[in-house]
N, C-alpha and C positions, 0 to 999 in steps of 0.2 A: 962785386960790380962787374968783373970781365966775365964771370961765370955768367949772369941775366945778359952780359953783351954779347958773347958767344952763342946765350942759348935762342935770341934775338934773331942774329944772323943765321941760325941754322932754319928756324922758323921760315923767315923769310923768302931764301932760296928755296925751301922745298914750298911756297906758295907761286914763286917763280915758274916752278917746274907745271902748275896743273894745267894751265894754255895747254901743253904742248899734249897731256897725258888726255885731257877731256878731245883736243882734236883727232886724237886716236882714236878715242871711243868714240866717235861721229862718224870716223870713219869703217871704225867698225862692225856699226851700225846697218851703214848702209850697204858694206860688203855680204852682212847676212840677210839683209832685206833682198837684195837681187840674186843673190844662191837659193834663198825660199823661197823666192815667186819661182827662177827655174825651176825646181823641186815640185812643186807644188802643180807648175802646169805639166811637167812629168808625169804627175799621178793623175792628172784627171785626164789625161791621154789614152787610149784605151790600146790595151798589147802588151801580153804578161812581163815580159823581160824587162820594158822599160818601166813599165808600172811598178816591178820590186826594186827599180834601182831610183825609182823616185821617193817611192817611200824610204829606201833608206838615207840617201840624201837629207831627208827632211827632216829626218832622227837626231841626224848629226849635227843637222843646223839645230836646231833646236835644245838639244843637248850645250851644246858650244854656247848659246843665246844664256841658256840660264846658269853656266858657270860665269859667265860674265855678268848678269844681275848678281850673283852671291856675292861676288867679288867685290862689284861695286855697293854691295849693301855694307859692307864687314868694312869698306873705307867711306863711307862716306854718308851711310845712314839708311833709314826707311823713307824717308821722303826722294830723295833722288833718285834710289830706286826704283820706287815707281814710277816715276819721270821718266826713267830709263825705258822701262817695261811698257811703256805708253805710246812712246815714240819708235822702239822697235815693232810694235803691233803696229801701229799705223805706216810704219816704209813698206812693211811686208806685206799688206792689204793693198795698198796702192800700188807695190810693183807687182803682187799678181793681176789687177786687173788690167795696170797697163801692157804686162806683158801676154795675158790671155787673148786680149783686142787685136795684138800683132800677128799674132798668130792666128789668130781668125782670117784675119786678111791677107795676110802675107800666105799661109798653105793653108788656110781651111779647117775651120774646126770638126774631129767628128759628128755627122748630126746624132740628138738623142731625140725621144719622144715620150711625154710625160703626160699624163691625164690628173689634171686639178679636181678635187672634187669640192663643193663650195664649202664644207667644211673647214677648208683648207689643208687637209693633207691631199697626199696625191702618188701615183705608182707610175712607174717609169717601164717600158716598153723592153724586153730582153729577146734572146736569141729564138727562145721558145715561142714568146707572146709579140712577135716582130710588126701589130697594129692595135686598135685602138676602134671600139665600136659604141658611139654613144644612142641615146635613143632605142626603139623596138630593135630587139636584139636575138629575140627569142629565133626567129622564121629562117633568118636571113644569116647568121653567122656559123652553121656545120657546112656550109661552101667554102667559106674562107677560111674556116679551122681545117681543109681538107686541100686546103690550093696553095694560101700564101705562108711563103718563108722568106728568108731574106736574102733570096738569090733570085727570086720573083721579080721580073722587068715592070715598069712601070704603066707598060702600054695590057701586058698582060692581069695585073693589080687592077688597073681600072678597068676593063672586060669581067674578072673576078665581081667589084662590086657593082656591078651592073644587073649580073647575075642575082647578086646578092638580096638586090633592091625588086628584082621581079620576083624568086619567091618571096619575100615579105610579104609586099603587094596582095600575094594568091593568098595567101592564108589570114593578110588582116585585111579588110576595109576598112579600114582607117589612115593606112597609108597609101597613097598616090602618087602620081604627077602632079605637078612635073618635078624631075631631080633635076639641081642644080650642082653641076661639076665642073670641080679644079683640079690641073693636074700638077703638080711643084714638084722644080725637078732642084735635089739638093745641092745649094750652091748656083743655082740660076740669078738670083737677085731677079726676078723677073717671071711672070704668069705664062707658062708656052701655049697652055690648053685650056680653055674656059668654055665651056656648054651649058646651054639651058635644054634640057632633055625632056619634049612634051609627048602626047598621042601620036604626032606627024612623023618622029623620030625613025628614017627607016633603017637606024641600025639595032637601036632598040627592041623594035618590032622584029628585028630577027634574031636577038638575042634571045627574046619571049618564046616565039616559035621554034626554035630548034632544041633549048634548052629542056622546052616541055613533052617535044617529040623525040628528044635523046633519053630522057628519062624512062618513056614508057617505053621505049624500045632494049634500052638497059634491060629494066623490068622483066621487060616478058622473055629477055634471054634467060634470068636465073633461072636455074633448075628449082621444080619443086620439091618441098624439104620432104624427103623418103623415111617418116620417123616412126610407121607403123609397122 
């Protein structure tokens, strides 16, 4: 009888103690929910040093997350487990995105550029391939494959495809006037430049005429090729 009253009381207390042991684990829950959204928007930062030290941050979290699911599965079962596993995936979703949104606004996120295709996959714009050409492409893109990089100003980019758009123009009829241009400057929140570009255009027209008379004049500097 004192042995079941002893074994009773031992019971007891150690059901005493799980308040306090479960408010830990909420708490440190959420300690690696807000280490992994850091982590996390660490690596989608772009800039080697910080990017290897995000990634390893997130290792660690991560690593750290699932000796704590073990742990808690070997006390307490497969169902709270995943209870566990459930509600750490969702702090850590929710503090990266409230913490990526901050950081949007507060410094700026790097801009990316991405072309959807309706399939639904899609290709992301790099150091090499620094724009994005949809529609007739054939006429008009060994300009821009020869001009723009990612140190190219924006005033000079849009002279680029302007250019772009007038050889097209000369080799299809099928494309025309008018071109309708926007200019977005990143991080503006706001349209600086906006033209509708027709026949009357007089800068157009001298983008047309110079572009056509630098060429031939290019031209007839090359030397003829001396290959007999």
């Amino acid at each position: 009888m004192m042995a079941t009253t002893a074994e009773s009381a031992s019971k007891g207390a150690s059901r005493n103690h799980w308040p306090w042991i479960e408010g830990g684990a909420r708490l440190a829950i959420a300690t690696l929910g807000a280490v992994a959204s850091v982590a996390a928007a660490v690596v989608g930062w772009h800039g080697g040093a910080a990017n290897t030290l995000g990634w390893l941050v997130l290792a660690v979290v991560w690593l750290t997350a699932a000796f704590v699911i073990h742990a808690d599965h070997a006390r307490r079962g497969a169902e709270r487990t995943q209870m566990l596993a459930v509600v750490l995936t969702l702090t850590v979703a929710t503090e990266v995105v409230v913490l990526a949104s901050m950081l949007h606004v507060l410094v700026g996120w790097p801009p990316r550029l991405f072309q959807v295709y309706g399939e639904g996959n899609f290709i992301e714009s790099t150091a090499d391939t620094p724009y994005f050409q949809i529609g007739e492409s054939k006429y008009g893109k060994p300009v821009i494959d020869r001009v723009i990089t990612r140190a190219t100003s924006l005033s000079a980019a849009t002279k680029c495809i302007l250019v772009s758009f007038d050889s097209t123009m000369r080799s299809n009829i099928s494309v025309g006037l008018p071109i309708d241009l926007v200019s977005y400057e990143a991080g503006a929140l706001r349209i600086k430049m906006q033209r509708r570009i027709d026949e009357s255009d007089p800068y157009f027209r001298m983008v047309h005429e110079q572009w056509g008379e630098g060429l031939r004049r290019v031209f007839a500097d090359l030397p003829d090729p001396n290959w007999a």
